[in-house]
C-alpha positions in Angstrom: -20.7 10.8 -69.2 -24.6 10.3 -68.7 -26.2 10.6 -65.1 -25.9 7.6 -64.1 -22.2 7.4 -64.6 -21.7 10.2 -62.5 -23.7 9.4 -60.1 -21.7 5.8 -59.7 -18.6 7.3 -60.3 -19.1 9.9 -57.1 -21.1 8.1 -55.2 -24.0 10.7 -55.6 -27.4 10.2 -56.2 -29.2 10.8 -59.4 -31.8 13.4 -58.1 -28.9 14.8 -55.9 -26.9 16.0 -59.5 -30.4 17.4 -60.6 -30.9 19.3 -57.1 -27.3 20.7 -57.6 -28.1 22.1 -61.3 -31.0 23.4 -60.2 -29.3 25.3 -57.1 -26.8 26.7 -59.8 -24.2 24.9 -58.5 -23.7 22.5 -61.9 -25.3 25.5 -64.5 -23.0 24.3 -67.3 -24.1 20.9 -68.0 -25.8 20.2 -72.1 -27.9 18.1 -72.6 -28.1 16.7 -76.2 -31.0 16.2 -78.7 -32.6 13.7 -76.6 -32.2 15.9 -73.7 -30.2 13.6 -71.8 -27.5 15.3 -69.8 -24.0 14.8 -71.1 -21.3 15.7 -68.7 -18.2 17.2 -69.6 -14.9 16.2 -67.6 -15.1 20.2 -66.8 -18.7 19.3 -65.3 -17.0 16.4 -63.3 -14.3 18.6 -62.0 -17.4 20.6 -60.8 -19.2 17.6 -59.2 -15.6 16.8 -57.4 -15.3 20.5 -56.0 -19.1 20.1 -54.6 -18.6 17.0 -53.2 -15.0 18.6 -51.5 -17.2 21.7 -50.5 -20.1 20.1 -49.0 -17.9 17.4 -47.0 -16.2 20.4 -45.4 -19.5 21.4 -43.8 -20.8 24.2 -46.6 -24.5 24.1 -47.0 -26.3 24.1 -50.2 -27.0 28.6 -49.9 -23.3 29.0 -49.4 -21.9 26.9 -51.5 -24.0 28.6 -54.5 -22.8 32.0 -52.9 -19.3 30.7 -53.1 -19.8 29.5 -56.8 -21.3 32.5 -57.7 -18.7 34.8 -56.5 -16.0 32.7 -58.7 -17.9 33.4 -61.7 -17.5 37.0 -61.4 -13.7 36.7 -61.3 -10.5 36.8 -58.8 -11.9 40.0 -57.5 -13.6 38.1 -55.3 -10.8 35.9 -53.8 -11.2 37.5 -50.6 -15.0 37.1 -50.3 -14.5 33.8 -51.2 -12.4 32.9 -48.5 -14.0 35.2 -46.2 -16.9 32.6 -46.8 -14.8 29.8 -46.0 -13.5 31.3 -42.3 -17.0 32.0 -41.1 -18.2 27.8 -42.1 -15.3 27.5 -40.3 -15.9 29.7 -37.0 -19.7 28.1 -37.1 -18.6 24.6 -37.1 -16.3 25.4 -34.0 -19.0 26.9 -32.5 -21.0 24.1 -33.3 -18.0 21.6 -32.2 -17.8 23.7 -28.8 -22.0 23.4 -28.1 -21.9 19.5 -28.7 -18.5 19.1 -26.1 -20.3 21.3 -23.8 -22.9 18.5 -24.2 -20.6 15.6 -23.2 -19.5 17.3 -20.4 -22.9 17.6 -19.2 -24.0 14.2 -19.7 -20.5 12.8 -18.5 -20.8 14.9 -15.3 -24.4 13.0 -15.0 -23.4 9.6 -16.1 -20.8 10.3 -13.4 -23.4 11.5 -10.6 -25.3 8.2 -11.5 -22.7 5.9 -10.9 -22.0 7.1 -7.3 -25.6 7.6 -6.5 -26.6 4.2 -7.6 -23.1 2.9 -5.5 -23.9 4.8 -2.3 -27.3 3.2 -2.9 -26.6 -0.2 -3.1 -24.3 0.3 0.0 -26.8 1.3 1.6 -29.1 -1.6 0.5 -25.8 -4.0 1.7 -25.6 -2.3 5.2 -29.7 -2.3 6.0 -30.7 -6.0 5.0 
C-alpha cells in the first residue's frame, strides 16, 4: 500500500506515518526504486498497534521504548509491561489532578449561586 492509502485507511496523517518512521516506531517500511514507500500488511499491523498504543495514552518516547524493548525478544515481557502500569499510574494521577479540579470549581460555582441569591434577596428586601 502507498502512503496515502494508509493514511486513509487509518485515519492518520501523511506527515504523521513519516514522523513515526522517523521515531523508529515504523523502521521496517521499503521503499521501491522510486523511493516511494511501499507498506507491507506487516507494516500495517504496525500502524494498527501505534494507533492502539497511542489511544491508550503512550507518548511518542515511550512508545519507541516499548518497541524497542520487543525487538530484543520476550526477555523483555516484563519491562514491557512494567512500561504499560506506570502510563497507567500517571494517567490516574493525571485523572485524580483534573477531578480535584471539578471539585474546586463545583465548590465555587456552588459559592456563586448562593452569594448571587442572598444578594438579590437582599436587593428584594431593600428597594
Amino acid at each position: 500500500m502507498k502512503i496515502s492509502e494508509v493514511s486513509k485507511k487509518y485515519n492518520i496523517s501523511p506527515d504523521t506515518l513519516r514522523y513515526y518512521e522517523k521515531e523508529g516506531l515504523l523502521p521496517n517500511v521499503k521503499k521501491n526504486a522510486s523511493g516511494i514507500r511501499e507498506y507491507s500488511e506487516n507494516d500495517c499491523n504496525w500502524v494498527e498497534f501505534i494507533k492502539c498504543m497511542r489511544g491508550a495514552g503512550l507518548s511518542i518516547e515511550v512508545l519507541a521504548k516499548y518497541i524497542e524493548l520487543f525487538y530484543k525478544g520476550d526477555s523483555t515481557k516484563e519491562e514491557r509491561k512494567n512500561i504499560l502500569t506506570e502510563e497507567r499510574a500517571k494517567l490516574i494521577e493525571k485523572r485524580d489532578a483534573i477531578q480535584a479540579t471539578i471539585d474546586r470549581l463545583d465548590y465555587k460555582i456552588d459559592a456563586y449561586d448562593k452569594t448571587i441569591i442572598k444578594k438579590e434577596k437582599e436587593l428584594l428586601e431593600n428597594p
